[in-house]
C-alpha positions as CSV (number, residue, x, y, z in Angstrom):
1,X,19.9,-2.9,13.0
2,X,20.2,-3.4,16.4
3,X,19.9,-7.3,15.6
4,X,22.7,-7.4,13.2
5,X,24.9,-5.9,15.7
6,X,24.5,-7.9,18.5
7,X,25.2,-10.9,15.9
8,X,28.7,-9.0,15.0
9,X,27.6,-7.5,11.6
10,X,28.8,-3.9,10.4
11,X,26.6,-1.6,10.3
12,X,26.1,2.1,8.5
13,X,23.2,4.4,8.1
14,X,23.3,6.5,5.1
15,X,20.6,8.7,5.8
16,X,19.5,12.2,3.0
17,X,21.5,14.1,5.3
18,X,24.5,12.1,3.8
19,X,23.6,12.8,-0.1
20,X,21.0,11.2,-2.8
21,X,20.0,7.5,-2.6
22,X,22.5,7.5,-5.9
23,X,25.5,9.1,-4.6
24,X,24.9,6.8,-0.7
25,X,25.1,4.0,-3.3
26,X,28.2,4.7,-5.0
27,X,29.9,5.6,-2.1
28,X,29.5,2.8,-0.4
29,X,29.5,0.6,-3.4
30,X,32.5,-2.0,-1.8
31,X,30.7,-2.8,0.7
32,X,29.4,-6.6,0.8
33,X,26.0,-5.8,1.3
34,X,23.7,-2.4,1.0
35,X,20.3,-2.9,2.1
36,X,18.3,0.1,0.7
37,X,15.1,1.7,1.9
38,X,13.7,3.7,-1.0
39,X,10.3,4.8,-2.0
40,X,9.0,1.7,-2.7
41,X,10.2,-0.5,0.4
42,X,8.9,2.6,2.8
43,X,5.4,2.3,1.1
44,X,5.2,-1.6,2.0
45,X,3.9,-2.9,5.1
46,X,5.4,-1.3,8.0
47,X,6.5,-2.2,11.3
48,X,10.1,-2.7,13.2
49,X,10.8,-5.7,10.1
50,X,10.1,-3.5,6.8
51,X,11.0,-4.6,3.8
52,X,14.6,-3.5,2.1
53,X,16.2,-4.2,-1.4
54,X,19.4,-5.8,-1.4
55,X,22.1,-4.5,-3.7
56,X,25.4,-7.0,-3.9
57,X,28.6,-5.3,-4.4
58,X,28.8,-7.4,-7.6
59,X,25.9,-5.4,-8.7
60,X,23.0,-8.2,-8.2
61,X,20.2,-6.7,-6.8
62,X,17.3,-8.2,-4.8
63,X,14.4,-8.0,-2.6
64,X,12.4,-6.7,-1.7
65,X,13.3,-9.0,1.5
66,X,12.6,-8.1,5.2
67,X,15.0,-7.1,7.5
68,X,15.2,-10.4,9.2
69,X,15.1,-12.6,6.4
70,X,18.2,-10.4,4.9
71,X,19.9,-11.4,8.2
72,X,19.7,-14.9,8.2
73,X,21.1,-14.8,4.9
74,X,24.0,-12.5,5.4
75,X,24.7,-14.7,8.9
76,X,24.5,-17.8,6.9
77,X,26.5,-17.0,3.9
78,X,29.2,-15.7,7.1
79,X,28.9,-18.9,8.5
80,X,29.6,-20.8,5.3
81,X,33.2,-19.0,4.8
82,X,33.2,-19.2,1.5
83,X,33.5,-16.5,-1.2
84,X,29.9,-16.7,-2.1
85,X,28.2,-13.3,-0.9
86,X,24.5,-14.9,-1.9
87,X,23.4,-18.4,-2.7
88,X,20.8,-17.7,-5.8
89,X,19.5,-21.1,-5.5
90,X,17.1,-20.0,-2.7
């Protein structure tokens, strides 16, 4: 998180204090990019660079992918300036 920022990205935590995993998603569901720690990514390896899924606001979801390789992707795809929120040739 603290990476992201310092590279000028938004971010939002969406903790259970805020609602179910469903109702965090819909809210925030016009936002470019949700990167979601459920059950499953919180019982994969641990460490400061867990795994997340990534959920497109199209509706494409991937991952799981860790939190640096979601990153580099987000940064390139900003780089790029194009409309494209993720290249799916990679």
């Amino acid at each position: 998180m603290r990476q992201a920022e310092r590279e000028g990205v938004r971010v939002e935590l969406g903790g259970p204090e805020h609602g179910t995993l469903g109702a965090r998603g819909r809210a925030a569901r016009l936002v470019p990019y949700q990167a979601v720690i459920g059950e499953r990514e919180a019982a994969g390896p641990a460490g400061l660079d867990g795994l997340v899924a990534l959920r497109l606001r199209d509706g494409r979801r991937h991952g799981p992918l860790t939190g640096a390789q979601l990153l580099h992707r987000i940064l390139t795809c900003r780089a790029a300036r194009g409309p494209v929120l993720w290249e799916t040739s990679r």
